[in-house]
C-alpha positions in Angstrom: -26.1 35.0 -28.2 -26.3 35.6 -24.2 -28.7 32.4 -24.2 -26.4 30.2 -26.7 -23.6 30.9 -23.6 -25.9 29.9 -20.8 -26.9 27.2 -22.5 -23.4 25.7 -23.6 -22.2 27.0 -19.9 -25.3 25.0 -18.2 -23.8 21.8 -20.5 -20.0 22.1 -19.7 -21.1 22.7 -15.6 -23.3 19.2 -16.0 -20.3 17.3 -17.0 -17.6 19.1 -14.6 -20.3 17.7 -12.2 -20.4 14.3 -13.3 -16.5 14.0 -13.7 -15.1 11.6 -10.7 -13.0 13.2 -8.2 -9.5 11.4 -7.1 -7.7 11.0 -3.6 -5.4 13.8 -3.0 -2.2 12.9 -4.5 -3.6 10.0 -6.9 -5.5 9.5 -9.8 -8.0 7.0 -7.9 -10.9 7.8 -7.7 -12.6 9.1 -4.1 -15.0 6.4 -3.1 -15.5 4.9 0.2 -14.0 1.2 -0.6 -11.1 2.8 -2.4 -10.6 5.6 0.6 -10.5 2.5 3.2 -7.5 0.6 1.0 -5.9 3.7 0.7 -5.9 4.0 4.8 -4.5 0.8 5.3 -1.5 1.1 2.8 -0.8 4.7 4.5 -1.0 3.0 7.9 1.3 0.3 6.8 3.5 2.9 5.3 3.7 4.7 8.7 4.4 1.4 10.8 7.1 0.4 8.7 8.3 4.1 9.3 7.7 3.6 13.1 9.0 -0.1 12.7 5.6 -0.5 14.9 5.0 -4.9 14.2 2.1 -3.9 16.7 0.3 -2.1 14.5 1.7 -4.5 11.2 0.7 -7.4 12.7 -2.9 -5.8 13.1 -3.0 -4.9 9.6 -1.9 -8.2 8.1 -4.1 -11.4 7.4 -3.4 -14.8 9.2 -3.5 -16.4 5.9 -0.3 -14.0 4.5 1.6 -15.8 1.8 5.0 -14.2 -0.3 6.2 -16.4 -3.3 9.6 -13.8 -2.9 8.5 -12.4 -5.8 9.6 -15.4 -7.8 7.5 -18.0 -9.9 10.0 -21.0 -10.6 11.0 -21.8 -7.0 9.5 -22.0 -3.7 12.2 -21.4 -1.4 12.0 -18.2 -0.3 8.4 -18.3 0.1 7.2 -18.1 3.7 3.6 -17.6 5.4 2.5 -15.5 8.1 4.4 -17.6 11.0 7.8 -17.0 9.1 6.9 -13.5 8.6 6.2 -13.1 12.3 9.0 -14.9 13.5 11.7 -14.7 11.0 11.5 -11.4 9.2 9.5 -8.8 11.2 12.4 -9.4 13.9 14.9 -8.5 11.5 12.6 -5.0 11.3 13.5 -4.7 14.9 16.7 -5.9 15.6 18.8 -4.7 12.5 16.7 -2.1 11.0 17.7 1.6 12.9 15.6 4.0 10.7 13.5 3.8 7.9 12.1 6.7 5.4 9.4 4.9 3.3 7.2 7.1 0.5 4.2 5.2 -1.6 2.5 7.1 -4.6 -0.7 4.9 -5.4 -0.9 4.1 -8.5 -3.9 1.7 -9.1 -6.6 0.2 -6.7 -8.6 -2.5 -7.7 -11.5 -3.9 -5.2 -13.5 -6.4 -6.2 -15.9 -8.4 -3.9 -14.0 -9.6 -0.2 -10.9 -8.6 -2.5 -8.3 -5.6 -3.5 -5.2 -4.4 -4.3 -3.1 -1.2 -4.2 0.3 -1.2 -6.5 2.4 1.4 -5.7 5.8 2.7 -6.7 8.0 3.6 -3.4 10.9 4.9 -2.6 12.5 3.8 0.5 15.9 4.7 2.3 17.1 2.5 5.7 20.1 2.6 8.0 20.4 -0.8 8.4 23.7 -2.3 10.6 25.5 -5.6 9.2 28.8 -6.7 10.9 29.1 -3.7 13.4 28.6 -1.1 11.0 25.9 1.0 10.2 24.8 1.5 6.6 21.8 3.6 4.7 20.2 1.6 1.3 18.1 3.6 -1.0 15.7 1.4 -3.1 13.1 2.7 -5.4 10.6 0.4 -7.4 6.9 -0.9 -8.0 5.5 -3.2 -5.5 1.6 -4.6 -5.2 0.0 -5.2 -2.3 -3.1 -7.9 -2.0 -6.0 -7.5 0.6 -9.0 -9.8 2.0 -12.0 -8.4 3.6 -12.2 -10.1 7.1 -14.4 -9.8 9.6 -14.9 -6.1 8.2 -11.8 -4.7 7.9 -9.4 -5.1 5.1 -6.1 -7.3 5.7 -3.3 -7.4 4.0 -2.5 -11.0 2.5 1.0 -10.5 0.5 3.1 -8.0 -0.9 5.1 -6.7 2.1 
């Protein structure tokens, strides 16, 4: 019987071993090109806290596109000059605080390409007209990356 234990003991510790560990937090799993996604949506997280278009800019790709999250019109999508000119300003000028939380849900990496979806929670006190107001939004959001030059940009989804 003490053998039969050891035995089914020896068996159950191989496949504990072989089991894939996750990021903290996450059900990812811990691999290097997964840790390095998750590093640039926490650093993007914590500029947007910071309202730091420094360290944004750094961390997103020249050839950034938003469709607005619409399909059946192209109005409201803009590129990366837009974004620099039009909207991260608006992160400056109108924006006073920001609290900003991501749980990873999924990250997909696959050649010079990933993505991290997310769901977030996000509170800003935002001033419109003279006053000063907090929003709360929670929902899903996705964000797409491109390998370039080595490090990993982001390319829409802000």
């Amino acid at each position: 019987m003490p053998r039969r234990f050891a035995i089914s003991f020896l068996l159950a510790a191989g496949l504990v071993a072989c089991a894939p560990t996750y990021i903290q937090g996450t059900e990812i799993e811990d691999t290097p090109a997964n840790r390095e996604i998750v590093g640039v949506v926490e650093s993007y997280r914590k500029a947007l806290e910071e309202r730091d278009e420094v360290t944004l800019l750094r961390l997103i790709s020249r050839r950034y596109v938003e469709n607005g999250s619409t399909t059946d019109t192209s109005d409201d999508d803009y590129g990366y000059e837009a974004l620099t000119q039009r909207v991260l300003p608006k992160l400056h000028d109108n924006i006073k605080d920001i609290q900003y939380r991501v749980q990873l849900r999924r990250v997909a990496i696959s050649g010079d390409r990933a993505f991290a979806e997310f769901e977030f929670v996000a509170r800003f006190l935002y001033s419109e007209g003279g006053r000063d107001r907090w929003q709360a939004l929670n929902d899903f959001n996705r964000l797409d990356f491109s390998l370039e030059n080595g490090a990993w940009k982001i390319e829409s989804g802000l």
